[in-house]
MIDOSE-1310 file (N, C-alpha, C; in nm, 2 decimals, decimal comma, always signed):
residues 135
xxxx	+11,62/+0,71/+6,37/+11,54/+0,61/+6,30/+11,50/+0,50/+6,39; +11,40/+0,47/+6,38/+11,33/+0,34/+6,51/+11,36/+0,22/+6,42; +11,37/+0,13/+6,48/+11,45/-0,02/+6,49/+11,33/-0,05/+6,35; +11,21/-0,10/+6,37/+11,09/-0,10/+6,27/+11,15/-0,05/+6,15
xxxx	+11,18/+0,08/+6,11/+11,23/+0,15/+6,03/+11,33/+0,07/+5,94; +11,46/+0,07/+6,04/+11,62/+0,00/+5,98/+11,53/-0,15/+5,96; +11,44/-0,23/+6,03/+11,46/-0,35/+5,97/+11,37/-0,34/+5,81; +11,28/-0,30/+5,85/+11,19/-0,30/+5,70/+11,33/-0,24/+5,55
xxxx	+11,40/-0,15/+5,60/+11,52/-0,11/+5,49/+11,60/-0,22/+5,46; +11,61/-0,29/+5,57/+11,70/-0,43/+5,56/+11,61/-0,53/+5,48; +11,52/-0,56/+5,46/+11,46/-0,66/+5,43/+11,42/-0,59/+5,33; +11,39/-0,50/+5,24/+11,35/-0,48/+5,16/+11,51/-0,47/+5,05
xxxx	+11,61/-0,42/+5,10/+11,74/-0,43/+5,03/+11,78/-0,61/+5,00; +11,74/-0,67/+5,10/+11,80/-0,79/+5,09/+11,73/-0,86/+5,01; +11,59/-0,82/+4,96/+11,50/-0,88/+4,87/+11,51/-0,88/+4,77; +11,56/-0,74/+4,72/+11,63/-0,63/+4,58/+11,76/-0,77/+4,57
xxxx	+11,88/-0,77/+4,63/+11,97/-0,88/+4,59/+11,97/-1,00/+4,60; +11,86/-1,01/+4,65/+11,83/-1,20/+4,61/+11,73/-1,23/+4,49; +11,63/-1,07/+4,50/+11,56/-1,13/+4,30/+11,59/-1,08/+4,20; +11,72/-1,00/+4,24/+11,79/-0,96/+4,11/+11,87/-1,02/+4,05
xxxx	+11,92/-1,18/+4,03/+11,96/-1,23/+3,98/+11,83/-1,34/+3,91; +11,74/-1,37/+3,96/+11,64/-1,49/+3,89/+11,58/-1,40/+3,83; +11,52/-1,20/+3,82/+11,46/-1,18/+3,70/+11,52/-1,19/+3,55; +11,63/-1,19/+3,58/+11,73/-1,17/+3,41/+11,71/-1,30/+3,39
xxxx	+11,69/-1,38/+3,45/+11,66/-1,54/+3,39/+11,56/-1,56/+3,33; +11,60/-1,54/+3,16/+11,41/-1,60/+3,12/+11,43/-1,77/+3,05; +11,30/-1,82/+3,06/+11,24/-1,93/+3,02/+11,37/-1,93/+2,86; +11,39/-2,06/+2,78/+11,43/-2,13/+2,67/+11,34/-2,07/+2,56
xxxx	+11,23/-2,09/+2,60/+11,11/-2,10/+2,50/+11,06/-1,94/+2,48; +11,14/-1,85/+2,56/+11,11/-1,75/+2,55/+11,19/-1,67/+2,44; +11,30/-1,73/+2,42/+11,43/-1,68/+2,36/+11,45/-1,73/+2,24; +11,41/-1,85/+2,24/+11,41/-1,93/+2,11/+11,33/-1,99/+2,06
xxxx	+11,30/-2,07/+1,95/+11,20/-2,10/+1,88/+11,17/-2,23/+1,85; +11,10/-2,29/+1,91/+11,09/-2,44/+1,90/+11,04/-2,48/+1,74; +10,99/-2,41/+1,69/+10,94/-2,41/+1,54/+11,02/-2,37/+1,43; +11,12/-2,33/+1,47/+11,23/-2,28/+1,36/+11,37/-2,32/+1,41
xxxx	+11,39/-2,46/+1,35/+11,52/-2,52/+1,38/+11,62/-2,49/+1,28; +11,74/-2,52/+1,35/+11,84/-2,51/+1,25/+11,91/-2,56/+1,25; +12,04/-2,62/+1,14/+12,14/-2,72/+1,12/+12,23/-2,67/+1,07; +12,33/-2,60/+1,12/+12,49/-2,52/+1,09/+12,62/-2,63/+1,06
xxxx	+12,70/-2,61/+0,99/+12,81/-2,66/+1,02/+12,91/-2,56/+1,00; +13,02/-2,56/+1,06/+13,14/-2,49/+1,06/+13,26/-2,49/+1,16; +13,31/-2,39/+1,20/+13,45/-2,41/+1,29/+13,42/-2,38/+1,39; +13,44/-2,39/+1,52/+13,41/-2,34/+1,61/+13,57/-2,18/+1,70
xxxx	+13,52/-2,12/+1,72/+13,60/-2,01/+1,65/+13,63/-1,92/+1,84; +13,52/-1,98/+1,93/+13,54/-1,93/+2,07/+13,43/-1,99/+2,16; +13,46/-2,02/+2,28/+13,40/-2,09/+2,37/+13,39/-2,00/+2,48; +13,29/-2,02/+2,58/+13,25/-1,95/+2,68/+13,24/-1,99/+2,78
xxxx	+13,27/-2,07/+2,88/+13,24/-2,16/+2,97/+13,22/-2,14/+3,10; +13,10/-2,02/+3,10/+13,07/-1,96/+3,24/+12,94/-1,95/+3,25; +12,89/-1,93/+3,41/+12,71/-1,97/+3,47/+12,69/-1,84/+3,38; +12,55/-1,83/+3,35/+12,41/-1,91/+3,38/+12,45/-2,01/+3,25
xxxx	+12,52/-2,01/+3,12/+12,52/-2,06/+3,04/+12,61/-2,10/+2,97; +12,66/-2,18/+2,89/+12,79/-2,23/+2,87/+12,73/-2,11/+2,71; +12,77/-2,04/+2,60/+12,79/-2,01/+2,44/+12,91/-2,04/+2,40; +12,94/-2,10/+2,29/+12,99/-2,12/+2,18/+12,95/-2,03/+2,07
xxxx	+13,09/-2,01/+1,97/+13,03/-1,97/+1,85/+13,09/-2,07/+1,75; +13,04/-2,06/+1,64/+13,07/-2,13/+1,50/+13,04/-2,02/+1,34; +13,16/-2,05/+1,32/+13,23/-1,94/+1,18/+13,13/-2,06/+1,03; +13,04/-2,01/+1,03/+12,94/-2,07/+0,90/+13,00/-2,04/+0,76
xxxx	+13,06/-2,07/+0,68/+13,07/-2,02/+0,57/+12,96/-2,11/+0,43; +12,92/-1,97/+0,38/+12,80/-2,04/+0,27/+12,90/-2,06/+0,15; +12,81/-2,05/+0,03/+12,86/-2,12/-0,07/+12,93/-1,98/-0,12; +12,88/-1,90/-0,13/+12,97/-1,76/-0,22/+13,09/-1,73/-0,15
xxxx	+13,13/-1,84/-0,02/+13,24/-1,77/+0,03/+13,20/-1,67/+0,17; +13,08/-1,66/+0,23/+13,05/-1,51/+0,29/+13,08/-1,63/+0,43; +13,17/-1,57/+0,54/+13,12/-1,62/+0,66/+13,06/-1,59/+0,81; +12,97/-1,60/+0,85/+12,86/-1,59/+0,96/+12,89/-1,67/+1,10
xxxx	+12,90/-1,55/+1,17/+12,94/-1,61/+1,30/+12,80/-1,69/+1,39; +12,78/-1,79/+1,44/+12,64/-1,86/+1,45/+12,68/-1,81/+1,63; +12,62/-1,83/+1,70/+12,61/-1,81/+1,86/+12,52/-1,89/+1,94; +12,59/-1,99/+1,99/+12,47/-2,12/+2,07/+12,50/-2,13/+2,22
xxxx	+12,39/-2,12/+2,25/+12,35/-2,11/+2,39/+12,37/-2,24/+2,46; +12,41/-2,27/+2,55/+12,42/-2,43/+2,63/+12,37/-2,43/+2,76; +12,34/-2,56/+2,78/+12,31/-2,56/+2,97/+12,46/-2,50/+3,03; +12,42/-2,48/+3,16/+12,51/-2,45/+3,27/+12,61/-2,52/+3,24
xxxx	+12,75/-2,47/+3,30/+12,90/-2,52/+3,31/+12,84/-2,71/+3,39; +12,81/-2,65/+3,56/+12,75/-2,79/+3,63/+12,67/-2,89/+3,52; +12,59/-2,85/+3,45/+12,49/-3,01/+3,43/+12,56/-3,03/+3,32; +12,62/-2,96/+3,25/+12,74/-2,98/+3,15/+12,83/-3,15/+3,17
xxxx	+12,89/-3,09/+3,29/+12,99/-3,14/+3,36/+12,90/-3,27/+3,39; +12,80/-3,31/+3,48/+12,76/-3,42/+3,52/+12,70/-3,51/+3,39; +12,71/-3,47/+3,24/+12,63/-3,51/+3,14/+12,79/-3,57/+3,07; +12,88/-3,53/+3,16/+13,02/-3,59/+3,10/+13,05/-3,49/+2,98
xxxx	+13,02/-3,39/+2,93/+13,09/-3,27/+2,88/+13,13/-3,16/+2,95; +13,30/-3,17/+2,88/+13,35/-3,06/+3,00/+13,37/-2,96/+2,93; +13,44/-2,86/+2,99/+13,50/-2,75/+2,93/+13,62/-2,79/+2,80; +13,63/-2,93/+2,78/+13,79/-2,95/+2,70/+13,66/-3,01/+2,57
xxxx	+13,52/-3,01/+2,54/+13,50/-3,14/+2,51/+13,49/-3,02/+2,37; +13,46/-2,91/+2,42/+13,48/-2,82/+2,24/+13,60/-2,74/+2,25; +13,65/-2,72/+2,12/+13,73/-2,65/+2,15/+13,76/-2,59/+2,01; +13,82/-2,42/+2,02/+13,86/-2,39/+1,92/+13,93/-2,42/+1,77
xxxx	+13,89/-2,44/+1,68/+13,89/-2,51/+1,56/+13,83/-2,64/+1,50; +13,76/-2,73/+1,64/+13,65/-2,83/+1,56/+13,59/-2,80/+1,47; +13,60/-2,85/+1,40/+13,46/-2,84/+1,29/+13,33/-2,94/+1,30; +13,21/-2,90/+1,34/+13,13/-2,93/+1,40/+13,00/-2,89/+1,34
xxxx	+12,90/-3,01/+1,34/+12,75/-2,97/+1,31/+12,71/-2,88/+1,41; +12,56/-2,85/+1,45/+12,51/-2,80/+1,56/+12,39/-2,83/+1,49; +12,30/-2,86/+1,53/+12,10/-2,85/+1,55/+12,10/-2,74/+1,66; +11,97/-2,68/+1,70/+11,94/-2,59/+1,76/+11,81/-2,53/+1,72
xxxx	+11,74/-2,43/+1,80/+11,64/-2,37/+1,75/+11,67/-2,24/+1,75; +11,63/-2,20/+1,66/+11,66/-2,04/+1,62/+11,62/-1,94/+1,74; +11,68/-1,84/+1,80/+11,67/-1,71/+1,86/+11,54/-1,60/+1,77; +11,44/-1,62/+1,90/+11,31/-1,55/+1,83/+11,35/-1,40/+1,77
xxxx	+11,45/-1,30/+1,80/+11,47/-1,15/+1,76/+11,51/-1,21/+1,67; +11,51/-1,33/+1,56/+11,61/-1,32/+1,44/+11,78/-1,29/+1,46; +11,85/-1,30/+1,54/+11,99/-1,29/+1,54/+12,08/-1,42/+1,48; +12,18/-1,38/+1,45/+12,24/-1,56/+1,43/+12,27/-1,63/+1,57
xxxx	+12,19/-1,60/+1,63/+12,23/-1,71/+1,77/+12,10/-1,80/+1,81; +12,14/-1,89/+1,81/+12,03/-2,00/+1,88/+12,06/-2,09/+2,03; +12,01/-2,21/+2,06/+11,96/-2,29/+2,13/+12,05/-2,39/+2,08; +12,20/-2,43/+2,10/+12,24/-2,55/+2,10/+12,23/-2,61/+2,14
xxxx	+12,13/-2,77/+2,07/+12,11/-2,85/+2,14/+12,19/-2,98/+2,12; +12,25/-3,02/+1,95/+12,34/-3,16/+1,98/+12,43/-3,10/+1,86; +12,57/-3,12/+1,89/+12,68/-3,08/+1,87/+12,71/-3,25/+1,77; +12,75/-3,23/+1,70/+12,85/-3,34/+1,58/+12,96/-3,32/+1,56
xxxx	+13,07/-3,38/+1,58/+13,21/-3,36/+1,53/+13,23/-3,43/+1,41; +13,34/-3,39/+1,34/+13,41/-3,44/+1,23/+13,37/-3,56/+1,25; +13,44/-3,64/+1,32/+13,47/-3,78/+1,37/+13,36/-3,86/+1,43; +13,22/-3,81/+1,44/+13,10/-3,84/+1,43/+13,06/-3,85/+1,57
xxxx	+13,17/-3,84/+1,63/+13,12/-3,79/+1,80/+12,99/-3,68/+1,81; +12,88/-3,74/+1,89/+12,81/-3,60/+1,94/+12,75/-3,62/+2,07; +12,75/-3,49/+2,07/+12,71/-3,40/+2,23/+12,61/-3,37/+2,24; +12,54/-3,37/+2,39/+12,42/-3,30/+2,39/+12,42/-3,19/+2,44
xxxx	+12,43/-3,05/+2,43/+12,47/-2,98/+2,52/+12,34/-2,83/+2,52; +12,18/-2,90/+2,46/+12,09/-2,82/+2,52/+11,97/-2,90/+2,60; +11,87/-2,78/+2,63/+11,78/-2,81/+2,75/+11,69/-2,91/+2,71; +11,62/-2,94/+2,78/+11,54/-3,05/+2,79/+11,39/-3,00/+2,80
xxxx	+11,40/-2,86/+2,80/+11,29/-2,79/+2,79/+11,22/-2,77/+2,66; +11,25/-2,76/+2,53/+11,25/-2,74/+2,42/+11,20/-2,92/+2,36; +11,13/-2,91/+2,24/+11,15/-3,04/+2,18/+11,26/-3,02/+2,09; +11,36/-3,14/+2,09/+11,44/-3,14/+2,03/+11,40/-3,16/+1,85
xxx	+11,47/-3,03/+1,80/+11,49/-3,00/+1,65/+11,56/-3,13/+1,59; +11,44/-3,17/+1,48/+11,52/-3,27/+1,38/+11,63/-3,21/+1,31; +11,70/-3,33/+1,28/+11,89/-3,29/+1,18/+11,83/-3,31/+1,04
């Protein structure tokens, strides 16, 4: 194999593992819906607190009793952390509002953008990309 050869294989492999992590990255506005906001309340039932995105879920229960697991997407663990929300700041059994914009395939998961607690504490814990959904 001539040197020309091995390098072009090298550079073309090392290209493959450096844009194979930013294509699975899509846009906010790709995923979710700035026009169809939403306002949940319920328990919060598991937390996720790893890159690219922090998710939470919240156990929805409607009025007949039926309950719906919701799925909100957050910034990164880091800007998390420098916005002074940590990994301790949700936690399994809060009961908690959420705003958000809805997930375009229609799934129960959205765009968590500001979090409410019981005790009237709230979080911001989505992008800045999105206009934020009225409560």
């Amino acid at each position: 194999m001539k040197l020309e050869s091995a390098t072009t294989i090298f550079a073309i492999a090392l290209l493959a593992v450096i844009a194979g992590p930013t294509k699975a990255h899509h846009s906010e506005a790709a995923q979710f819906d700035p026009d169809d906001p939403i306002s949940v309340e319920g328990a919060v039932v598991k937390v996720e607190w790893a890159n690219p995105h922090i998710w939470y879920y919240v156990d929805v229960t409607d009025e007949s009793g039926e309950v719906t697991t919701w799925g909100f997407s957050g910034l990164p663990p880091g800007v998390l952390q420098r916005r002074g929300v940590t990994r301790n700041t949700l936690s399994v059994g809060d009961v908690v509002r959420v705003i958000g914009n809805r997930a375009r395939d229609g799934s129960n998961n959205a765009s968590g953008y500001r979090v409410t607690f019981a005790d009237g504490r709230s979080v911001f814990t989505g992008s800045s990309e999105l206009v934020a959904p009225q409560p």
